[in-house]
C-alpha positions as CSV (number, residue, x, y, z in Angstrom):
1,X,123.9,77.1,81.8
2,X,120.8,76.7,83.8
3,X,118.0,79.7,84.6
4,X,115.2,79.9,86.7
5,X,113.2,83.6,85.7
6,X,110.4,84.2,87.8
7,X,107.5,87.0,86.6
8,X,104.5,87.6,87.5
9,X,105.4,89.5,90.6
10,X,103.4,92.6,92.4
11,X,101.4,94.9,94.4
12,X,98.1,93.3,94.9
13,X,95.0,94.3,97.6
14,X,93.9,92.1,99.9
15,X,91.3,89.5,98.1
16,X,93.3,89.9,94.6
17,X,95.0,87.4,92.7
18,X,98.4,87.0,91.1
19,X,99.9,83.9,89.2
20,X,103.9,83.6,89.0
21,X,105.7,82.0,86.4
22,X,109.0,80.6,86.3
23,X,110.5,79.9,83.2
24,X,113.4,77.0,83.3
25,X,115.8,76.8,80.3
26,X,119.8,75.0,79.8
27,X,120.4,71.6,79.0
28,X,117.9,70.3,81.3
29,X,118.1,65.9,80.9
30,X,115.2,65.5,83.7
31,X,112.9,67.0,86.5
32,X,112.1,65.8,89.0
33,X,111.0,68.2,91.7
34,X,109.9,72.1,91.0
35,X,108.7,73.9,93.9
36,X,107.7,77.6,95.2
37,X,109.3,79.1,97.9
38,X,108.9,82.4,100.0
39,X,110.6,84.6,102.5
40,X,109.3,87.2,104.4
41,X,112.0,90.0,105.8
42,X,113.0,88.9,108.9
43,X,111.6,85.0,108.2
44,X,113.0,82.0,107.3
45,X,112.6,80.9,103.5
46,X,109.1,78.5,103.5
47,X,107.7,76.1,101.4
48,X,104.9,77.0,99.5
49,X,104.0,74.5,97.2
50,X,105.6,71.2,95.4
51,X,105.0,69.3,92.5
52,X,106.0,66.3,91.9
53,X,107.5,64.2,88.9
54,X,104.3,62.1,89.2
55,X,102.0,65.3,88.9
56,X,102.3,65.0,93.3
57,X,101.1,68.3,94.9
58,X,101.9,69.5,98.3
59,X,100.8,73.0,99.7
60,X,101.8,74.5,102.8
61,X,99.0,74.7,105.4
62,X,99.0,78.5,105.5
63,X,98.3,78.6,101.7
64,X,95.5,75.5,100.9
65,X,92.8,76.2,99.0
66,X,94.0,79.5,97.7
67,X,97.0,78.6,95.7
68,X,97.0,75.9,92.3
69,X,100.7,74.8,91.5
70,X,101.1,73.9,88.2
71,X,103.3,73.5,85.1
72,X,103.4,73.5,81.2
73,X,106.0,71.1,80.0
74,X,105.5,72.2,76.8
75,X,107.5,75.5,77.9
76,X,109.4,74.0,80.7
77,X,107.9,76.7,82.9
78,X,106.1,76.5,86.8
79,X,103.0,78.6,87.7
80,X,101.6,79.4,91.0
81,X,98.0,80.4,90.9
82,X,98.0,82.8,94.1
83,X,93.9,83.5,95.2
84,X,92.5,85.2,97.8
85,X,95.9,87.2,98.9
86,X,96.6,88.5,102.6
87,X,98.6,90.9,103.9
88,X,100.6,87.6,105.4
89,X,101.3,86.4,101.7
90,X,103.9,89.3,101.5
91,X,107.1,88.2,100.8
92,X,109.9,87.2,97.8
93,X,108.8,84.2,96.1
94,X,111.3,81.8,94.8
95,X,111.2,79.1,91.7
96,X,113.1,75.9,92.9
97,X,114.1,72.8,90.7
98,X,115.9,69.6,91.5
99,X,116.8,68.4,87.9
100,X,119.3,66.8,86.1
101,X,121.9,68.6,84.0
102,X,124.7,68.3,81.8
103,X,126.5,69.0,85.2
104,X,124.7,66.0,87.4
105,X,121.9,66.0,89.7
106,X,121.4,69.6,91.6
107,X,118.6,72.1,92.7
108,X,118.2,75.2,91.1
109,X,117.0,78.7,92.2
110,X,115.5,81.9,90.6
111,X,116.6,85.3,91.5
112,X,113.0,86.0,93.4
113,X,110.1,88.3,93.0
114,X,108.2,90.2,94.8
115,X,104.8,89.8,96.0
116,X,103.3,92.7,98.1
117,X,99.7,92.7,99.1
118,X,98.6,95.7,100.2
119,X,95.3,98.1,100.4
């Protein structure tokens, strides 16, 4: 069976910084895609930031220059370095992974956590 546990998660003032993790573990055969995701109440769930099998980046517009996406293969698990946080960074952030399984091809999601940034 495959998990996705996000951490890292918070209540952070404007300015601060927070870094998520999302730890990946099951019989994972290959990755190829990990991504972080958010969704404000009331919003559609965004893109935040990819990474690539080839160590590609891509960063939503809204969040260049403030957030690092990055990964440790060592401990199969994703980070998002989140900098200079605004009130408009509120929302659940989700760990995504399109990998291959002992079940086949798929994407993967983590059960969320919560980013609030508030003075």
């Amino acid at each position: 069976q495959v998990q996705l546990v996000e951490s890292g998660g918070g209540l952070v003032q404007p300015g601060g910084s927070l870094r998520l993790a999302c730890a990946i573990s099951g019989s994972i055969k290959d990755i190829y895609l990990m991504a972080w995701y958010r969704q404000a109440p009331g919003k559609q769930r965004e893109l935040v930031a990819s990474l690539g099998s080839q160590d590609t980046t891509k960063y939503a517009d809204s969040v260049k220059g403030r957030f690092s996406i990055s990964r440790d293969n060592a401990k199969n698990t994703l980070y998002l370095q989140m900098n200079s946080l605004n009130p408009e960074d509120t929302a659940e952030y989700y760990c995504n992974s399109y990998m291959r399984t002992n079940a086949g091809l798929s994407s993967y999601w983590g059960q969320g956590t919560q980013v609030t940034v508030s003075s």
